[in-house]
C-alpha positions, 0 to 999 in steps of 0.5 A, spaced: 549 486 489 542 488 492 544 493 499 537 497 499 530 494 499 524 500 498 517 498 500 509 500 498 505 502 503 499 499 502 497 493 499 504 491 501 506 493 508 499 494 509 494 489 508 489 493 505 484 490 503 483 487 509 484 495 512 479 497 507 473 493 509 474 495 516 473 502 513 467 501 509 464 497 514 465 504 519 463 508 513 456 504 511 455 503 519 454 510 519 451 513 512 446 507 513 445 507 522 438 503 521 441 497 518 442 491 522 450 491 521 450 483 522 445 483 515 446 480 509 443 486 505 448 491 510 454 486 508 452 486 500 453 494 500 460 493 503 462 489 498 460 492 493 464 499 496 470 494 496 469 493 488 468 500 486 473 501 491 478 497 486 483 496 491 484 504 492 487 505 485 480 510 483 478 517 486 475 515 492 470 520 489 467 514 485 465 509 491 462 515 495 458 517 489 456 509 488 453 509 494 450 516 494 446 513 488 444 507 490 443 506 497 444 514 499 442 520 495 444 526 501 451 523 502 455 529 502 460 526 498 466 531 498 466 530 506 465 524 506 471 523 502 475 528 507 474 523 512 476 517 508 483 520 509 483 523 516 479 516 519 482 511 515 488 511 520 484 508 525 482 501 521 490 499 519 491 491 519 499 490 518 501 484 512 501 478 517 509 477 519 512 484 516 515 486 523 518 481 524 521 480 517 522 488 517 526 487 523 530 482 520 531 485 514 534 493 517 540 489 520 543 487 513 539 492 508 538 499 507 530 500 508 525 505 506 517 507 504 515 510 497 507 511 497 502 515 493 498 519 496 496 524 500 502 526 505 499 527 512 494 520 511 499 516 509 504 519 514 499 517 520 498 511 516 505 509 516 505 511 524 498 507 526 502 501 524 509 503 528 513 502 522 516 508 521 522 506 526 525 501 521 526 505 515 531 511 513 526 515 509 520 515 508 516 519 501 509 521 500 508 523 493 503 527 496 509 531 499 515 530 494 511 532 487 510 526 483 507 520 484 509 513 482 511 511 477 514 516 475 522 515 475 524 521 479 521 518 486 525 512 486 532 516 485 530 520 491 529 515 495 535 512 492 539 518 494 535 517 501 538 511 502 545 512 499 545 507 493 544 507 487 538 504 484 541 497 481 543 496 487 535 496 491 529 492 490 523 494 490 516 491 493 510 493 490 503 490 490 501 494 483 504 493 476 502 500 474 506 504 479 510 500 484 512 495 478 513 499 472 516 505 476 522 500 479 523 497 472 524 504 469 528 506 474 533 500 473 531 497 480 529 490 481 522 489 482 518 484 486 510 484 485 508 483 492 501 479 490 498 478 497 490 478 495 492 475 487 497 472 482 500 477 477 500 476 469 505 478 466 510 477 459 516 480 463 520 478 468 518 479 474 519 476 481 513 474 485 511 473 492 505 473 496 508 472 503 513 476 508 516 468 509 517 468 502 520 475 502 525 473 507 526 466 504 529 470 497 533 476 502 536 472 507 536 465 506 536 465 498 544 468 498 544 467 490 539 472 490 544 478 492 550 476 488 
């Protein structure tokens, strides 16, 4: 019987790419101040930060380096990558619905965060969204020491929560950390595929919606035999 339920922050109670685009328009607005920011040539430079960017799976260091190849050649690229992480806070978009599922979801199970990244950013992150007051813990791997999808993060916060691992669900949006990570664990993993359709051999629940996840853990009673 599933009696916790453990969340990735971005990507899964985040919606980051959206979040991410608001972030890269700021950031070219203010590399570039002379472009028109309504312009095709402006738009095409954000996009193209969105696809370095790789959906926040790569060292922020190659974007900033991106531009300043191509569009920027003085960028300060180590200052601009401290203001990644002291301004992206301000740019968050909540997945549509997760409040009011989350909600939900505290009345019957134990919840909780686990997040690679650095420990203060990801902090106000999960602050600027006012997500904090549905979870018992919330771990940073910034702040624990190792990062997902090491299997020591998920004990940890199985222990926060007072279960054991078979009996979490983790939602996760990448297969790499979120996923295998849970799986190595002995939790049961559900790849939150908001932006895509994951491919994989093994076994693994999909969702692509908090409607979808409240169907499997509050209408779906099978799903917690």
């Amino acid at each position: 019987m599933i009696k916790g339920i453990l969340f990735d922050y971005d990507g899964t109670l985040s919606d980051r790419v959206t979040s991410a685009y608001r972030m890269y328009r700021w950031m070219v607005s203010e590399i570039l101040p002379d472009m028109y920011h309504d312009s095709v040539d402006f738009e095409l430079i954000v996009q193209r930060c969105m696809l370095w960017d790789e959906f926040g799976t790569i060292r922020k260091e190659h974007v900033l380096e991106m531009l300043k190849k191509n569009y920027a050649p003085d960028l300060d690229v180590p200052a601009w990558k401290e203001k990644w992480y002291t301004e992206f806070h301000r740019f968050q978009v909540a997945m549509p619905n997760s409040h009011e599922v989350i909600q939900k979801l505290k009345e019957k199970y134990r919840l909780g965060i686990v997040t690679n990244g650095e420990a203060r950013s990801q902090s106000i992150k999960v602050d600027k969204l006012d997500m904090r007051k549905y979870f018992q813990t919330v771990i940073v791997s910034g702040a624990f020491g190792k990062d997902k999808p090491d299997v020591s993060i998920y004990q940890q916060a199985a222990k926060d929560l007072g279960l054991e691992c078979n009996e979490i669900a983790f939602i996760g949006d990448t297969f790499s950390t979120d996923i295998a990570g849970a799986l190595k664990a002995g939790m049961l993993p559900i790849w939150y595929c908001n932006e895509h359709r994951g491919v994989s051999n093994l076994d693994v629940k999909q969702v692509s919606s908090y409607q979808e996840l409240e169907d499997i853990f509050l209408n779906h009673t099978e799903w917690n035999q």
